[in-house]
N, C-alpha and C positions, 0 to 999 in steps of 0.2 A: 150225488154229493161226494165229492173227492174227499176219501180218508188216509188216515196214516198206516203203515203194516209192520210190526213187533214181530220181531224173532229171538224167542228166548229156550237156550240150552237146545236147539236144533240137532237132534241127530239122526243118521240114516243109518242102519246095517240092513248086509244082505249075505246068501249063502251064496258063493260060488261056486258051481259043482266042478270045475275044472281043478280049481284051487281046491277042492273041499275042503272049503275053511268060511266061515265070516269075513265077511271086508266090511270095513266102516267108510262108505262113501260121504261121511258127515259127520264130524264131531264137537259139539257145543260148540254151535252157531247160536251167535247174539247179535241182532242188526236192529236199528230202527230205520223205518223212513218216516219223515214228518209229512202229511197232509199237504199235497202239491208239490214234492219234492222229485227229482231225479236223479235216480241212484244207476251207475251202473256197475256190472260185477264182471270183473274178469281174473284170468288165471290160468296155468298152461292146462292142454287136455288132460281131463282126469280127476283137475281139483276139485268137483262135485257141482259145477257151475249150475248145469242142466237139473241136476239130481235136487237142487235146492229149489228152483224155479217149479218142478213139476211137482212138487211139495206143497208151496205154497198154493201153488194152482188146484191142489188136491185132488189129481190122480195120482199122486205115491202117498201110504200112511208111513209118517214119521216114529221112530221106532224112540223119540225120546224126545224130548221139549216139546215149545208146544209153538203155534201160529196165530198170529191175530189181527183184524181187522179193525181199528177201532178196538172197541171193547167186546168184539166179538170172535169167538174161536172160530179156526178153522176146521170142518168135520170133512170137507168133498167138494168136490167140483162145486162150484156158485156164479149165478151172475154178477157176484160182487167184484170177482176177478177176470177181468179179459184176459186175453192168451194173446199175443200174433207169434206165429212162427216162424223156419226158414221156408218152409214149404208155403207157398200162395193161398193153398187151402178155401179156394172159391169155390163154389158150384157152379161148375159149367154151364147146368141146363137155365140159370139166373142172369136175368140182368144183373150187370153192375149195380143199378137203384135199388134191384130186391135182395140181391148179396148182403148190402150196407143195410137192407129194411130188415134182413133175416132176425139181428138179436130183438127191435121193438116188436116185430110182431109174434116173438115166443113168451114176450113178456105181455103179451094183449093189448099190445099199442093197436089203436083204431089205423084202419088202412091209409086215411089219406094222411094221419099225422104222421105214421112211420115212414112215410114217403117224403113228407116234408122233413123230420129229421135227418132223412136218407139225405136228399137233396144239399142241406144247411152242411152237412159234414163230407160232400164229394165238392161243395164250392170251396170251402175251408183248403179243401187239398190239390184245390184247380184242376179237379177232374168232375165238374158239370158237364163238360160237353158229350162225356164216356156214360153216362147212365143209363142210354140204352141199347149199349153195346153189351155185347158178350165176354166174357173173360178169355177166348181165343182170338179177340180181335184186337187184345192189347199187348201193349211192349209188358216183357218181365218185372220193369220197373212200374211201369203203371198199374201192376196187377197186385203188385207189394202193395203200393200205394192204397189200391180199394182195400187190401186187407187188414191196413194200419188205421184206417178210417172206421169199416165194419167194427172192428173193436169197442173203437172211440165211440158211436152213436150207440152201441149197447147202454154206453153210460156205466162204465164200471166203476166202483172207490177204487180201484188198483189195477192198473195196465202194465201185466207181465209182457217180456221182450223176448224172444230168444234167437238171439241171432237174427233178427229180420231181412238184414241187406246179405246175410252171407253170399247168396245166390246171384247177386246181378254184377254187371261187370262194373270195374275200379270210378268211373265216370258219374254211372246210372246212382250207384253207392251216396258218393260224395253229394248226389243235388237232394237224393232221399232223404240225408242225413239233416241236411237245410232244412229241406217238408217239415221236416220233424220234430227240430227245435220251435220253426213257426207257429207250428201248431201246439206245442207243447207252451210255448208263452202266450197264448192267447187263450188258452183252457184251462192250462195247468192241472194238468192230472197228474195223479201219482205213478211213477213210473219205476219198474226196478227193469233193466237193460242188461242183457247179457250179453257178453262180445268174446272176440278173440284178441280182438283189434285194437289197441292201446292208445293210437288215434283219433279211433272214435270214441271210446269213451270219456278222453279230455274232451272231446268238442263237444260232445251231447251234453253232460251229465257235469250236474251239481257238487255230487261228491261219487269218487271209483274206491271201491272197492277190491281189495284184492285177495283173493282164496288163496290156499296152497296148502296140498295134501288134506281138504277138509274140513279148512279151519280157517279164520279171518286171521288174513297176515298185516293187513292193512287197511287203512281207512281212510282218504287225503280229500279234503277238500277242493273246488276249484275254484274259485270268483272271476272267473274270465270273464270280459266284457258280453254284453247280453245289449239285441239281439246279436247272433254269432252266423260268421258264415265265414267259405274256408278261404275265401280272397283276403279276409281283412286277420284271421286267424293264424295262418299258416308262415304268418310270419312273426306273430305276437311273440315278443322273449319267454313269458311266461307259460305260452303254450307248449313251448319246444321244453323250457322246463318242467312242468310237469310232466310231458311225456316221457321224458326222459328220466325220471323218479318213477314213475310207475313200470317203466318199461323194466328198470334194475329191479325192482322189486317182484315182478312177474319172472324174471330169469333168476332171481335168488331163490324162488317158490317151488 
């Protein structure tokens, strides 16, 4: 069941031994996202974009506020939160089917169910035909793809992002981003999206976020026409204006 995720007074310090001193890679962070929402966060290198994501994710402990899902804290890694990264992060020695079956059957999904879930969430992303192929038999993009899926069939409340398209070239990028929306309107899971990309985050995402030095510099809305795709987009007024808002805002950061 898709939930909401609370961020209140987030902070991160850490010791730099080169600097021997404290850095505060995060300082009173306060976000909501609402229940089926699409958040994405960006901001120049540095601004804690990663460092907040692997937080909520709960491989970093936060050195002040606190995390929540629902009405539930964050203490550590959970199934309640998927991860995808920029790395493909498949298992090789796996089918594609059992890649995507990996999260139900850690959770005790019976075999032929998690194969059927497997199935329902590789047709979702038009990669049925790939399930019993190898993750060396496919294109880079198709490999993202199984592992934006794998996430999805865990069934998390909150699908962390981090960079996911970094890797594939400017083309592969643009059609994932489509996948992505698609399938985000048709499930609506809760998403927080991290990028570089100013771009993508008008196209994806609900409302962007903007870090800088640690801190939320910004918070902007988007109501762009829904479903979205970059033919009918990329000439929308609104679009070139918000990007063009976020963009000044990400260089003023």
């Amino acid at each position: 069941m898709t939930k909401s995720l609370t961020l209140r007074g987030l902070q991160k310090t850490y010791f730099d031994p080169f600097a021997g001193a404290e850095v505060t890679a995060l300082r009173d962070i306060s976000l909501s996202v609402a229940a089926g929402d699409f958040v994405a966060v960006v901001g120049p290198s540095g601004c804690g974009k990663t460092t907040m994501l692997n937080l909520i994710a709960g491989f970093l402990p936060a050195t002040g506020g606190e995390i929540r899902v629902d009405d539930r804290a964050v203490a550590g890694p959970g199934p309640d939160r998927g991860v995808v990264f920029q790395s493909f992060a498949l298992f090789p020695w796996r089918t594609v089917l059992d890649n995507v079956a990996f999260g139900p059957k850690m959770r005790g999904v019976p075999k032929a169910r998690r194969h059927e879930i497997a199935r329902e969430y590789l047709a979702l992303a038009g990669l049925a035909h790939a399930a019993e192929r190898y993750p060396n038999e496919l294109s880079g993009g198709m490999q993202q793809r199984v592992g934006v899926v794998r996430a999805l069939a865990n069934e998390p409340d909150v699908l962390l992002m981090d960079e996911p398209f970094a890797s594939v070239d400017a083309q592969t990028r643009m059609t994932l981003q489509e996948e992505l929306t698609r399938i985000w309107e048709q499930r609506r899971p809760t998403v927080l999206f991290i990028t570089h990309d100013v771009a993508e985050a008008v196209f994806l995402a609900n409302r962007v976020v903007v870090l800088s030095r640690g801190t939320v510099l910004d918070d902007i809305a988007s109501d762009l026409p829904r479903p979205r795709s970059w033919s009918v987009l990329i000439e929308h007024p609104d679009f070139k204006t918000l990007t063009a808002r976020v963009l000044q805002q990400v260089r003023a950061a």
